[in-house]
C-alpha positions in Angstrom: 4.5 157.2 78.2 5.0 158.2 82.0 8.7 157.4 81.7 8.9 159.5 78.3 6.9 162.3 79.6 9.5 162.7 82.5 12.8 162.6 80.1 11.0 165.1 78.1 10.3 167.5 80.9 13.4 166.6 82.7 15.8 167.3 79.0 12.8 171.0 79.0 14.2 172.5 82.3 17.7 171.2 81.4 18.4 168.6 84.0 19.0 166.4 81.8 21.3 166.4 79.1 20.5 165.2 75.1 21.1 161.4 74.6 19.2 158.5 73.0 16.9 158.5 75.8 15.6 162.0 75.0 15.3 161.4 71.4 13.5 158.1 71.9 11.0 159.8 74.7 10.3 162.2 71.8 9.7 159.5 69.3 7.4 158.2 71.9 4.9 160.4 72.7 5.2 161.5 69.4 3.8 158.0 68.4 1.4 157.9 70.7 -0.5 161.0 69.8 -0.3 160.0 66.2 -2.0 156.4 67.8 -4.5 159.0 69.2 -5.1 161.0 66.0 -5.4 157.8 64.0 -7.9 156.3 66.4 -9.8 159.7 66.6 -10.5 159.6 62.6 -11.6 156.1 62.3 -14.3 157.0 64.5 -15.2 159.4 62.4 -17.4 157.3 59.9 -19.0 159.9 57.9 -19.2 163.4 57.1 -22.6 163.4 59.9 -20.0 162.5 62.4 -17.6 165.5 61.9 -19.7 167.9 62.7 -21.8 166.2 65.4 -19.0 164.3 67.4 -20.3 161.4 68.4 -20.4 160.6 72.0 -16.8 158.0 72.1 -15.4 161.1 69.9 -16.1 163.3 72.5 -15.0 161.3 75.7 -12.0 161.0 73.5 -11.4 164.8 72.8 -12.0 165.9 76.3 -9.5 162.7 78.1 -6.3 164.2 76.2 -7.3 168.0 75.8 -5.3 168.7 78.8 -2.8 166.4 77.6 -2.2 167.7 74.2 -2.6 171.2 75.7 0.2 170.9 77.3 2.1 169.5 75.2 1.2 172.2 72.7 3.0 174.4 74.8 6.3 172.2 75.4 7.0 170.9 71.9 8.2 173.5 70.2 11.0 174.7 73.0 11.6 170.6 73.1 11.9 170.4 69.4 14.1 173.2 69.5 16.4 171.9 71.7 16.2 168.4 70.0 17.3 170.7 66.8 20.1 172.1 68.1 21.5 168.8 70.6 21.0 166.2 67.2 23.1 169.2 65.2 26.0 170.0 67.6 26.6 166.4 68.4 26.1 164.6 65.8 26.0 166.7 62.6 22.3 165.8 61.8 18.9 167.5 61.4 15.9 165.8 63.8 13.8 163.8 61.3 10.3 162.8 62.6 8.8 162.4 59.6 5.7 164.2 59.9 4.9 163.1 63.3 5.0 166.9 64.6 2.3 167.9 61.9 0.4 165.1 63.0 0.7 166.3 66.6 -0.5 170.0 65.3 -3.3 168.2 63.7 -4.2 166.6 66.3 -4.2 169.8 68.4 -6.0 171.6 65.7 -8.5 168.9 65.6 -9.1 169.3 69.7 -9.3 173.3 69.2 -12.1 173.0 66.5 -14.3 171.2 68.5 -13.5 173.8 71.5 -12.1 171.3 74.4 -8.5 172.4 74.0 -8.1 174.4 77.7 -7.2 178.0 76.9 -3.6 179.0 78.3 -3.3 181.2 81.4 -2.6 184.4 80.3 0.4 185.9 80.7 0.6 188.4 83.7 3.4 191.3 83.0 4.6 193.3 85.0 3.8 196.9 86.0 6.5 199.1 83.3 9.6 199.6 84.8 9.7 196.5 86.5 11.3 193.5 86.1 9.4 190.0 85.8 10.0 187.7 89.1 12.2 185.1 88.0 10.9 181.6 87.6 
């Protein structure tokens, strides 16, 4: 996951152009926060359970909220970019199956129990200037 997380960041800020290595880095985390999700829900023994969040349920949700937070906010631009690399080179559309919705579940699942860290907000700047450049 380490070495997929750093392709996937790397391929983000550009320095790192699209090849089977990004696409497979996407697969994998992909997986393994469907892994997570699956895991997550056969906790979940009864309807009790959903509501209450049992204490492994909980350690669970807050170990990857930061995770999938962040991830929250990289997927779509990485997705994106995915998109448009798989269509300029090779003519194709990216097909993971439903493995994004089960990372949005996932996500959604985390922000309805309330561990999901809230974003920074975005600081703009005074009108008539320009934002720094980052």
């Amino acid at each position: 996951m380490a070495l997929a997380r750093y392709v996937l960041v790397a391929f983000r800020r550009g320095q790192q152009p699209y090849g089977p290595d990004v696409l497979a880095a996407c697969f994998t985390m992909l997986w393994c926060f469907e892994r997570v999700l699956q895991g997550r829900r056969s906790m979940i023994r009864s309807p009790f359970d959903r509501v209450r969040r049992s204490s492994p349920v909980r350690f669970l949700d807050e170990a990857i909220a930061m995770h999938v937070a962040s991830w929250e906010r990289n997927l779509p631009e990485i997705r994106r970019r995915l998109i448009d690399a798989l269509a300029e080179v090779h003519g194709d559309e990216l097909r993971d199956r439903g493995l994004s919705a089960e990372f949005e579940a996932l996500a959604g699942v985390l922000h309805s129990a309330g561990v999901m860290p809230t974003p920074p907000p975005v600081s703009l700047p005074p009108q008539g200037e320009s934002a720094p450049a980052s």
